[in-house]
N, C-alpha and C positions, 0 to 999 in steps of 0.2 A: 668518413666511413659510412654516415647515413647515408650522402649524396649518391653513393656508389651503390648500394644496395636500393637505393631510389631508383636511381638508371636502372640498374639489373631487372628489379621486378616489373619495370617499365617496357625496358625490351621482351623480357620472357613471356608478358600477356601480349605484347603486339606479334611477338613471333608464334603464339599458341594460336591466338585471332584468324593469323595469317594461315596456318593448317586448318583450321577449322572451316576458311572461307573459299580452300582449293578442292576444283575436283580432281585434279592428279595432284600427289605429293612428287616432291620429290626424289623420291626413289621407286615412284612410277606408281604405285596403288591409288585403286578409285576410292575417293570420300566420296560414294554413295550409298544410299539404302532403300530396300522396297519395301513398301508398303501396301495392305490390301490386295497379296497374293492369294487366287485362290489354291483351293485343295488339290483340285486336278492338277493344278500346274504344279505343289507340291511336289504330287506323283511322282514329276517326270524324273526329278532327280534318283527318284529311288528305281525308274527303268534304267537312265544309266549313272548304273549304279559303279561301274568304274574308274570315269571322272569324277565323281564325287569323293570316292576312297583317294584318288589321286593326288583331289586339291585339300584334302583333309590335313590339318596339321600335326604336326610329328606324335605330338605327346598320346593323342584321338589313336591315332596308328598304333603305336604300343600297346593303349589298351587295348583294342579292337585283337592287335595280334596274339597277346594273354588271352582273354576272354574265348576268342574263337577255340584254340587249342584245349584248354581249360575244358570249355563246355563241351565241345566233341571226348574228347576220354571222360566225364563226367557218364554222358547218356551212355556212350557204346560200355562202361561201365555197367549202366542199370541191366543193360542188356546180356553182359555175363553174367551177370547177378541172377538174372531172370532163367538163364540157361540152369545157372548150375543149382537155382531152387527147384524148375521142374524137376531134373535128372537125380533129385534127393543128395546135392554135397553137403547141405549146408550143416554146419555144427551142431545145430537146435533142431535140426531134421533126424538124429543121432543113425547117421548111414553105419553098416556093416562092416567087419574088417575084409569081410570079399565085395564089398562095394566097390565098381568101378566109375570114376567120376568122369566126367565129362571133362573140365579142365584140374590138372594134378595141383592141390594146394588152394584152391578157389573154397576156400569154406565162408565167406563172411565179404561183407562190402567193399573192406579195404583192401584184399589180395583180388576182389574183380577188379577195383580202379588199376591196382598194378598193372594187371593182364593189358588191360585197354591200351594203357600208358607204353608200354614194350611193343604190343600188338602197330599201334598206330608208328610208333616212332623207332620201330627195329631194334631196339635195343638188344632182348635176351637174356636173364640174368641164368637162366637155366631151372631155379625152381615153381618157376610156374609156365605152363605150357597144355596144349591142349591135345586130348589121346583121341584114339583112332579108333575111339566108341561111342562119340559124339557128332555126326555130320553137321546138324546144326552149326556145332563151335568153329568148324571148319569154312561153310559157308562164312558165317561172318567173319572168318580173318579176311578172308578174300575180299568182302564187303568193306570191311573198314581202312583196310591196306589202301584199296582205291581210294575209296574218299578223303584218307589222310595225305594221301598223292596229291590231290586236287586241291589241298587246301595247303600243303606248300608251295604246291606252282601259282597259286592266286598271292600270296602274301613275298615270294619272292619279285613277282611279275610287280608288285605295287611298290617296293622298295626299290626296285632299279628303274622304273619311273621317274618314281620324286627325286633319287640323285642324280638322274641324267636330265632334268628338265631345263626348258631351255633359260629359261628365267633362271638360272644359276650362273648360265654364264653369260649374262644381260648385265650380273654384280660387278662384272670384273670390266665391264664400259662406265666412263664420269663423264658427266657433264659438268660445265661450268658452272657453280651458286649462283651466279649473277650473267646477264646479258648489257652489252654496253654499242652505246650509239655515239658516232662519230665518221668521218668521212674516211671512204677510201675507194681507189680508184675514178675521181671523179664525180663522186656522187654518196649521198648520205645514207650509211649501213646500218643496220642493227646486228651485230654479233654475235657467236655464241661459240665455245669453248667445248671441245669431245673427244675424250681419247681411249684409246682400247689399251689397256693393263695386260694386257698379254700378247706374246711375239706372236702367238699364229691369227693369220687374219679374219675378217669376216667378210665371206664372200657375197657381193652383189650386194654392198649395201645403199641403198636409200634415207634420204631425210627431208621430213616434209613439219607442216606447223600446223595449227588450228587456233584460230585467235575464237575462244569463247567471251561472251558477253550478252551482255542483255538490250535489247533492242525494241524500238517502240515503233511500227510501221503502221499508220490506218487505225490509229487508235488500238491497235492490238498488240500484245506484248510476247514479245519472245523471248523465251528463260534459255541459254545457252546455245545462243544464234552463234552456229560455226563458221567461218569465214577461211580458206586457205591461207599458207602463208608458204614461200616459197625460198627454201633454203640453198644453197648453193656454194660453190668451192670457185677457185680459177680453171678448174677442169672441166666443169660442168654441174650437175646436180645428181646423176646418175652413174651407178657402181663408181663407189667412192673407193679411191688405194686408199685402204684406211691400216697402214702401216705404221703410222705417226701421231698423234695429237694433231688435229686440223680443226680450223677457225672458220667458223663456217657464217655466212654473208647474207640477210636478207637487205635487197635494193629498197627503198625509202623513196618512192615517185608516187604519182598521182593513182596509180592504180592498187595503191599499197594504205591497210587501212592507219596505219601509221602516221602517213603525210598531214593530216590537220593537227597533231598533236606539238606539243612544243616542250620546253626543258620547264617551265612554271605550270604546264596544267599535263605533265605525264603521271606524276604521283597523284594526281584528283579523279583518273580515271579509272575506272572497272571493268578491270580482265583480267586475261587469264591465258598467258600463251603457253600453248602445250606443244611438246616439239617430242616426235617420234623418231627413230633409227633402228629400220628394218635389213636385216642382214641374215647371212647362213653363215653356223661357224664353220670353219675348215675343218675339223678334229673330226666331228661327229656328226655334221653335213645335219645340224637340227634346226630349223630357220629358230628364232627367237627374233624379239620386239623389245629396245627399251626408250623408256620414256620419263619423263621432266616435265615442268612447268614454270613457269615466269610468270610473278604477279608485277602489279606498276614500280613497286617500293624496291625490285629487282634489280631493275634494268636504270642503266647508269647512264648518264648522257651527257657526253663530251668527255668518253673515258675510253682509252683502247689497250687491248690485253700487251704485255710482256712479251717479247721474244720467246721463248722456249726452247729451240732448234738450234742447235750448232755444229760447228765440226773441229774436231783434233788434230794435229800434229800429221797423226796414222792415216788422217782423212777416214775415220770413222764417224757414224754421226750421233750426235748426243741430244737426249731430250731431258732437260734440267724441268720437275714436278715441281720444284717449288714456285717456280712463277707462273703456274697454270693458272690461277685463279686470280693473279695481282693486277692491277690496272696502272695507268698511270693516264694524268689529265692531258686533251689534245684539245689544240685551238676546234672549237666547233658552232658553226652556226646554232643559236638558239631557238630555230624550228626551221622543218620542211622550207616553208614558202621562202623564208628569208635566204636559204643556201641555195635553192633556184632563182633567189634574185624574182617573185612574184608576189603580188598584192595577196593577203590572207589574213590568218586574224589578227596582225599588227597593224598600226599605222604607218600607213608608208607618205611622205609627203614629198613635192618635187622642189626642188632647188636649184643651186649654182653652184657647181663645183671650183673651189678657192682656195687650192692647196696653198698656195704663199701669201695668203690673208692679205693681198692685193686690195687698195681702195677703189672700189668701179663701182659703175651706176647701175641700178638695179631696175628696169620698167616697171613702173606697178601695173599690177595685175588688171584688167579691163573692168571698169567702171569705178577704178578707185584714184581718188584725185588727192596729191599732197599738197 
């Protein structure tokens, strides 16, 4: 039982390490942060100030939404308050029984907040209202009615926002935990695993990669040197039928920063492949972006995914989840150069080919005498 709780707290700090050392998580968000922003630039958020309410989180919102409401019938409060002290209602003012007040039943702080409260938000209880010997009280119903307008079409407009944003339905796209290297069609792949959670499609979608890493050129260092990576299907790379869970293919060739790498020095490298799928949903035609990352400890090599794909009886077709994610080992050359058959970082040496351990003469090599 210790060994097990050993392992555990073993993986759980390499797997914490592991977030800690990605600029995209897996579920798409930046581990970034700035620093040394100045004031002005502050500013800007507060010019737009709608994206900001937008990308504000829920709970921020609620406040924000109390508060706002709150404090507007608060002040337009002080301000019946303010009416019905000039016009002499107030209690402690001791008005006359032929006194005509300004708003009926307004004597005191708590029946002005009433007023405001019914005023902004239509209610009406019927005993407090404003007579027709006050213009003042008049004008500001008209005043406050507007602005209580304006400040539910602001709080409605932020709330059907953030439920319609497109990153909501970005949730319902997976990628594969893991990316896995092995041969297909001829030539050596890096894989990756994506499927969309729901029947209606995404229209025009694209998938591309960004291999980040660090990079030393000229004595100069570059922190998060981008490099493309180019993803692809059997149909091509562009507007993918993304109707199904599809396997998606980077080529492993010389122009690919993959090729010097091998099955013993994959896990000793630092990066960080970030893989994007850009699309427009069908429902609500709102393009949305989702995205992923693959660190080395990821990607599996000489592993290729599970079938997934089938068909029934009915000739209908079935997509079984459970083996999205599973792998199983395939015979795979143990780096680039060796599965193109080319001199690289192994030894390669020449020989005589002797399938049937035949006794022959061997020429020694020139300048060597037996």
């Amino acid at each position: 039982m210790t060994r097990s709780l050993r392992e555990w707290f073993k993986e759980y700090m390499s797997e914490r390490r592991g977030r800690k050392n990605r600029l995209v998580t897996k579920d798409g968000r930046c581990n970034i942060e700035f620093g040394n922003v100045m004031h002005r630039n502050r500013f800007a958020y507060v010019l737009d100030f709608w994206t900001t309410f937008v990308e504000t989180r829920w709970r921020f919102i609620l406040l924000y939404f109390v508060a706002s409401f709150t404090l507007s019938w608060f002040l337009f409060g002080l301000i019946w308050y303010w009416l019905a002290r000039n016009n002499g209602d107030l209690l402690w003012q001791n008005p006359t029984p032929s006194h005509k007040p300004c708003a009926f039943s307004v004597n005191d702080m708590t029946y002005a907040f009433l007023l405001s409260l019914e005023t902004q938000s239509t209610i009406g209880f019927g005993n407090i209202y404003v007579t027709d010997q006050c213009p003042g009280g008049v004008a500001l119903i008209v005043i406050q009615t507007i602005i209580g307008l304006f400040i539910n079409i602001f709080w409605c407009g932020i709330v059907m926002t953030k439920i319609s944003l497109p990153k909501k339905r970005a949730k319902t796209i997976t990628f594969s935990e893991s990316a896995v290297i092995c041969p297909k069609k001829g030539t050596l792949c890096l894989q990756i695993r994506v499927a969309n959670l729901r029947k209606t499609l995404m229209i025009g979608s694209q998938i591309y990669g960004k291999l980040l890493r660090t990079t030393v050129t000229g004595g100069e260092t570059v922190i998060l040197d981008q490099v493309s990576i180019d993803f692809m299907v059997d149909a091509g790379k562009d507007n993918l039928f993304f109707v199904c869970p599809l396997t998606l293919y980077h080529i492993i060739d010389k122009s690919s920063p993959f090729f010097n790498m091998a099955v013993d020095t994959m896990h000793q490298q630092d990066f960080e492949l970030v893989v994007f799928l850009d699309g427009m949903a069908e429902s609500t035609s709102s393009a949305c972006q989702v995205r992923t990352s693959y660190i080395p400890q990821e990607i599996m090599w000489g592993y290729d995914f599970l079938p997934i794909i089938s068909r029934s009886k009915e000739g209908r077709y079935r997509v079984d989840f459970s083996n999205f994610a599973k792998v199983v080992p395939v015979p795979t050359a143990h780096c680039s150069h060796c599965y193109h058959n080319e001199p690289g970082n192994h030894l390669h040496l020449k020989g005589i080919d002797n399938k049937g351990f035949e006794v022959i003469d061997i020429e020694p090599p020139n300048g060597t005498k037996m």
